[in-house]
C-alpha positions as CSV (number, residue, x, y, z in Angstrom):
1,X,54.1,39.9,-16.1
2,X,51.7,37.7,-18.0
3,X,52.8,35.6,-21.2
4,X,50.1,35.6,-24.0
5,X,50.2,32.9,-25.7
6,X,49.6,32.4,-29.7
7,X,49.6,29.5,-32.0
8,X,50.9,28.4,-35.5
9,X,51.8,25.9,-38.0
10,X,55.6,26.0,-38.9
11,X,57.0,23.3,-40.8
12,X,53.3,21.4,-41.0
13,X,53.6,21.1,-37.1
14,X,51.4,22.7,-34.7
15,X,53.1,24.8,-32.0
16,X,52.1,27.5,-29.4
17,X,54.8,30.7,-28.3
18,X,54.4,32.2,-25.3
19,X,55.6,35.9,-25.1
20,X,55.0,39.2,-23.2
21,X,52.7,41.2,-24.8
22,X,55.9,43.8,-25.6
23,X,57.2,41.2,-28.1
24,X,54.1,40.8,-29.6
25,X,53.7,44.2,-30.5
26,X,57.1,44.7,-31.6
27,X,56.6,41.6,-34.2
28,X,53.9,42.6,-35.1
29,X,55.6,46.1,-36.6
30,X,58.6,44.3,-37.9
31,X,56.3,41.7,-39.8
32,X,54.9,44.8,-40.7
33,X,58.1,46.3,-41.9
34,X,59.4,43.9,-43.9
35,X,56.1,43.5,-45.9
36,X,55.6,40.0,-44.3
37,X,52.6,38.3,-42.3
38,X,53.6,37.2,-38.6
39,X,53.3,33.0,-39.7
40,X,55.8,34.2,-42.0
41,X,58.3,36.2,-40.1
42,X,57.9,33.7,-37.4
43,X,58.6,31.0,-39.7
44,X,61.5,32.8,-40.9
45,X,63.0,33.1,-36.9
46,X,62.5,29.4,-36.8
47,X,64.8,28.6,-39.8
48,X,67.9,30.7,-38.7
49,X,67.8,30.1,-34.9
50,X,70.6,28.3,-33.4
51,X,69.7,25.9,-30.6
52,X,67.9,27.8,-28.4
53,X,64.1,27.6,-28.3
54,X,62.0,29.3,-29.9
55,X,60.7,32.1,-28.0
56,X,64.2,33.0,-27.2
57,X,65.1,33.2,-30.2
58,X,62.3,35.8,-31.0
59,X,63.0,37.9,-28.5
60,X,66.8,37.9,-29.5
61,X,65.2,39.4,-32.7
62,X,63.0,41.9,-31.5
63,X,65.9,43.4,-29.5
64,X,68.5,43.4,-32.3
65,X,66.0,44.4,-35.1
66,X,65.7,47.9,-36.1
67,X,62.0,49.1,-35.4
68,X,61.1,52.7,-37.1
């Protein structure tokens, strides 16, 4: 299982998220979804997470979101 890493600029700080390639491609089509850029919908994840980090907290999403 390899991890592909991508990086962004939330709150005017650099960071890097490391997911499976699965994840990806399912944020991807719910950025999609909801009309929204991935920065964006990434950003979004980042303000309503609880305290776990950050790639947790995107794959919580992906697995409770609805995907068409």
């Amino acid at each position: 299982m390899n991890l592909i890493k991508k990086s962004f600029t939330l709150e005017g700080h650099k960071t890097s998220i490391a997911l499976e390639s699965e994840f990806w491609e399912a944020l991807g089509k719910l950025a999609e979804m909801s009309d929204s850029s991935l920065p964006k919908l990434i950003s979004s994840i980042d303000e309503n997470r609880s305290n776990r980090p950050l790639a947790s907290a995107i794959r919580v999403y992906c697995l409770t979101a609805k995907i068409k």
